[in-house]
Structure formats: C-alpha cells, structure tokens
N, C-alpha and C positions, 0 to 999 in steps of 0.2 A: 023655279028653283025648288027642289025636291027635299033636299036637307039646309037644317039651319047651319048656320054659320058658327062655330064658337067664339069667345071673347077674342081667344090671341088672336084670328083670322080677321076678325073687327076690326083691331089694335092697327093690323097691318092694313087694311084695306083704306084705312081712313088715310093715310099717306101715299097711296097709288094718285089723286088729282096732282099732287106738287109732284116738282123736278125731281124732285131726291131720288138720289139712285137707290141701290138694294142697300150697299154698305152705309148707306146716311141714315136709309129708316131702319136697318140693325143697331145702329151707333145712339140713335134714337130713342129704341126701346128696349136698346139693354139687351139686344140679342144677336145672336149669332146672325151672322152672312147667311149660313145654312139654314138656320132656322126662320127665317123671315123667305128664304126660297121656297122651303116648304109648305107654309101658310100661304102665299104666292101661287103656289100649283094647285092644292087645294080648295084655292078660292076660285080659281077660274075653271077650271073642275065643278064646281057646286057652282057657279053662274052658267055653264055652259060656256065659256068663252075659249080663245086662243091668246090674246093678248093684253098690254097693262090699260091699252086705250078702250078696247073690248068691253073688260071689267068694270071700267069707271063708266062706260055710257050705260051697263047692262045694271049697274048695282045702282045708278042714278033713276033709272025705268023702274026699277023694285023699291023703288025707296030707301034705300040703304043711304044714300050718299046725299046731301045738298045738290042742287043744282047748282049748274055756274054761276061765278058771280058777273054781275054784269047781264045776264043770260036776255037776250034778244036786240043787243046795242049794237053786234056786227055778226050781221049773218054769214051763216057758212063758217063761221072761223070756231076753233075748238077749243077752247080756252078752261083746264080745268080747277084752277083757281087756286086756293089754298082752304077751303072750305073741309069742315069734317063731315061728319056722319048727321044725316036729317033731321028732325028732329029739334 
C-alpha cells in the first residue's frame, strides 16, 4: 500500500468484516450513504482491491484489521467477525 489511509477511511474500513450494508455503516457514523461510498472506493483503491471481501483479507495481511475471530477453528470458511481495527 503506497498511501496511508485517512481517519474517516479507518472509521469506514473497520466495519467492512460485519454484515452491515453501506446504509448501516452511514447510519452508523453519522454519514452519508455517499460518503461512506466514497471512503469505500478509496480504500480499495489504496489496498489494491476490487472487492468488500478483497479489502478485509488485504487490510487483515497489512495489519490494518484483527484477524478473525475464532481464526483456525474451521478451515476454509471465511468468517469476518465483528472484530475492529488491530491493535
């Protein structure tokens, strides 16, 4: 990853492992649908990725993200928890 990440991209990235759609993690933190789209593109953009599943395995490899919880109890299965940011 070439550029760092800013807070709100943070903010947003740390709710990419849960279900919550776009409008939950807008409603969440107080921001627009739009604007959590936009953090969204730009994150996966600065990961290199295409996708929300992408993001979470590429920003979990960077250390950005916790690992899963549970992580080696059922292999193969992708389970992204509800876990924030590393650390």
């Amino acid at each position: 990853m070439t550029e760092q990440l800013t807070d709100s991209e943070t903010r947003v990235l740390r709710y990419l492992p849960t279900h919550l759609t776009a409008p939950e993690i807008a409603n969440e933190l107080f921001l627009s649908v739009n604007t959590v789209g936009t953090h969204t593109r730009h994150l996966y953009a600065k990961l290199g990725v295409h996708s929300r599943h992408e993001a979470v395995d590429r920003a979990r490899a960077l250390g950005l993200l916790a690992p899963p919880a549970g992580r080696g109890i059922r292999r193969g299965a992708h389970h992204y928890g509800t876990s924030g940011l590393a650390g």
